[in-house]
N, C-alpha and C positions, 0 to 999 in steps of 0.2 A: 747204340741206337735205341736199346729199348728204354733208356737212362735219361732219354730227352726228358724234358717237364712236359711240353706240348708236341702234338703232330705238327706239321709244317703246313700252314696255308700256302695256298695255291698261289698265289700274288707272290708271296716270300719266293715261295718257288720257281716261280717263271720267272721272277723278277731280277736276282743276284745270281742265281747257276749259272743263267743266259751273261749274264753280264760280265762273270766273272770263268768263262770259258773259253775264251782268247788267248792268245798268244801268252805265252812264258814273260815274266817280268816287267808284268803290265805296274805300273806304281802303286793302284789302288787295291792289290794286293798285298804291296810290300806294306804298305802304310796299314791294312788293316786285318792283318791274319789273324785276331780270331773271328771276323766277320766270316771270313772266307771257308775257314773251316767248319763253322756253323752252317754255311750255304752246300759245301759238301754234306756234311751229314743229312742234312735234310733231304739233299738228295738222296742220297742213300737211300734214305727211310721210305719216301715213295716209291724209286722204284721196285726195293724190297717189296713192299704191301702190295702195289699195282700186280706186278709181273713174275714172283719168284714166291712170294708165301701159299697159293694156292699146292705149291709144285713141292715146298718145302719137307713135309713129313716124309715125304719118300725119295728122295732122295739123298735126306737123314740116314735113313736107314736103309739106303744103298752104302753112303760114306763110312758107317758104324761096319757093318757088315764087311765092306773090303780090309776097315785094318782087323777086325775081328779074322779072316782068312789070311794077311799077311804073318799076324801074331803069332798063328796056328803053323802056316808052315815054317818060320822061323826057326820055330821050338823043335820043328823034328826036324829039320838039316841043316839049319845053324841061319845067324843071319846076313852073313855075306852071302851063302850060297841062294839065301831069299832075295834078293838084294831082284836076280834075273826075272824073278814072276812079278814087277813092278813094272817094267817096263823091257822091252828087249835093245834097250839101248845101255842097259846098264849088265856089269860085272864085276866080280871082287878078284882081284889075283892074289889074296891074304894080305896084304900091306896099306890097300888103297883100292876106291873105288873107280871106276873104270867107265868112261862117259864116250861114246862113237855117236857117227853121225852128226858131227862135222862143230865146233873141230874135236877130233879126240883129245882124250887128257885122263890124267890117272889125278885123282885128289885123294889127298891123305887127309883124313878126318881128325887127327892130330889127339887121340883121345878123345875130342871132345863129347862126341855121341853126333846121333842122327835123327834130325826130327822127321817125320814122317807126315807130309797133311796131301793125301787124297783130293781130286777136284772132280766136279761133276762136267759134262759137256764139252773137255776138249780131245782132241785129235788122241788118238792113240800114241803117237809117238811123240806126245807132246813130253817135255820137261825142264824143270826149273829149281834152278841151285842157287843157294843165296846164304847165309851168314844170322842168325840172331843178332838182335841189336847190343845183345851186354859180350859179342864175340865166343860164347863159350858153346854155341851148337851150332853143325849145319842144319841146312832146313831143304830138302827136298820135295817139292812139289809132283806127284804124277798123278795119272787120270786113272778114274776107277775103269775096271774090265766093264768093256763092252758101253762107254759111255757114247762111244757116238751112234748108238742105233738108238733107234725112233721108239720109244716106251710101247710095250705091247702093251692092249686092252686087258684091263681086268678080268677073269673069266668068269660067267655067271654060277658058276658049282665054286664054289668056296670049299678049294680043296685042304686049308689049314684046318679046317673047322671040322672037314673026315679023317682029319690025323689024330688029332686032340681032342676032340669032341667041341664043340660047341661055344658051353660055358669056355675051357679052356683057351679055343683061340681068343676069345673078347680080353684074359686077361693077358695072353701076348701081347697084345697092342696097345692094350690097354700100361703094360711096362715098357716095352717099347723106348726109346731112345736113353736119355739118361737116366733113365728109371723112376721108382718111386717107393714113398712109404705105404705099410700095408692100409692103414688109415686112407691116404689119398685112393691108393688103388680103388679100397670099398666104395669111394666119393666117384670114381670114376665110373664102376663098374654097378653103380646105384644098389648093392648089396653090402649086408652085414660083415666087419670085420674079421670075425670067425666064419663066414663063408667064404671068401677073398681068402684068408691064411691057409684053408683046406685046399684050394684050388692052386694055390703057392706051392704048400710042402708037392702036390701031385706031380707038380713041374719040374720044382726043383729034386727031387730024386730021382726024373727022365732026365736030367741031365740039363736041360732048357733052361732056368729059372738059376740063380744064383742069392743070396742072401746075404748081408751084412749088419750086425749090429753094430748103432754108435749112440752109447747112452743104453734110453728108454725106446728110442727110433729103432726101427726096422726096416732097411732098404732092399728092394728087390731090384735088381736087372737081368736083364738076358746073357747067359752065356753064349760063347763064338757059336756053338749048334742053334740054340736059339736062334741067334740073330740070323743065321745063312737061312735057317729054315720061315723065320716071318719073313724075309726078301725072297725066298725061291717061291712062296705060297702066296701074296700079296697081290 
């Protein structure tokens, strides 16, 4: 979506979505799929912008955060026996994964691995099992913890900012989702690069703050403490 050339006018918009939102195996579909699929995007794009990007950042980093926490407990009780704190419909009995709540069924991942993608806003016991399209992973869908309550208010004591002081939480956020380079960050955080690097190493040896070079780049993100801790302080 962000790859369009232009946004979608409004006339585009009303104009083929509406049209083209009818009944299955309408002709003027068969006859003109990439029209159609450009009318989907577009869609997309507004309601994205309209209804979901205000909401977007944080719930970024609600989604970062849960596999950030699934990762973690993985790692110390293995990951079938994680498999349970994704959802309570699921199980491993060492061979295959174990689906209840109608209809039951054992799936055997066949080697291939497990994709994992988190969603925001459905049902607790929602879940969704389906196949990559080159066949070589499954792909499991479940809702993050506690997604169907109603977003509490922000509180007005910014209590990241009493843990790490001040400066320090501007640069959690300021890293924040996929991260960044230390240059960006300064650009972010309207300070010197050798300010921004000082306040990096601080984090990064509280355990928060992660670092990679590639090249002459310097990438920062948040580790799984990190991230649990700008979601639980936000």
């Amino acid at each position: 979506l962000a790859a369009l050339d232009t946004p979608p006018q409004e006339r585009e918009f009303g104009g083929d979505l509406w049209r083209f939102s009818g009944l299955p195996g309408r002709p003027d579909l068969d006859m003109d799929p990439a029209r159609f699929r450009r009318a989907l995007a577009d869609s997309m794009y507004v309601l994205f912008h309209r209804f979901l990007a205000p909401e977007w950042p944080g719930m970024r980093r609600r989604l970062e955060a849960s596999l950030a926490a699934y990762q973690e407990t993985a790692a110390r009780i293995g990951l079938g026996s994680a498999l349970s704190t994704l959802s309570p419909r699921l199980s491993w009995d060492g061979s295959g994964m174990i689906v209840t709540g109608g209809p039951d069924r054992t799936i055997d991942l066949g080697g291939r691995g497990l994709l994992i993608h988190p969603i925001a806003g459905a049902s607790p016991r929602y879940l969704g099992i389906a196949t990559t399209q080159d066949r070589r992973s499954s792909v499991l869908t479940v809702p993050i913890p506690d997604s169907g309550r109603q977003a509490m208010p922000s509180p007005a004591f910014d209590t990241l900012a009493a843990l790490v002081g001040r400066a320090r939480a501007r640069v959690m956020r300021a890293v924040g989702g996929p991260g960044c380079r230390t240059d960006e960050l300064a650009g972010r955080l309207k300070v010197s690069a050798s300010t921004a690097s000082e306040h990096v190493t601080v984090l990064r040896n509280a355990g928060l703050i992660a670092t990679r070079r590639n090249g002459r780049a310097v990438h920062h993100h948040l580790t799984a403490l990190g991230a649990r801790l700008l979601e639980a302080n936000n």
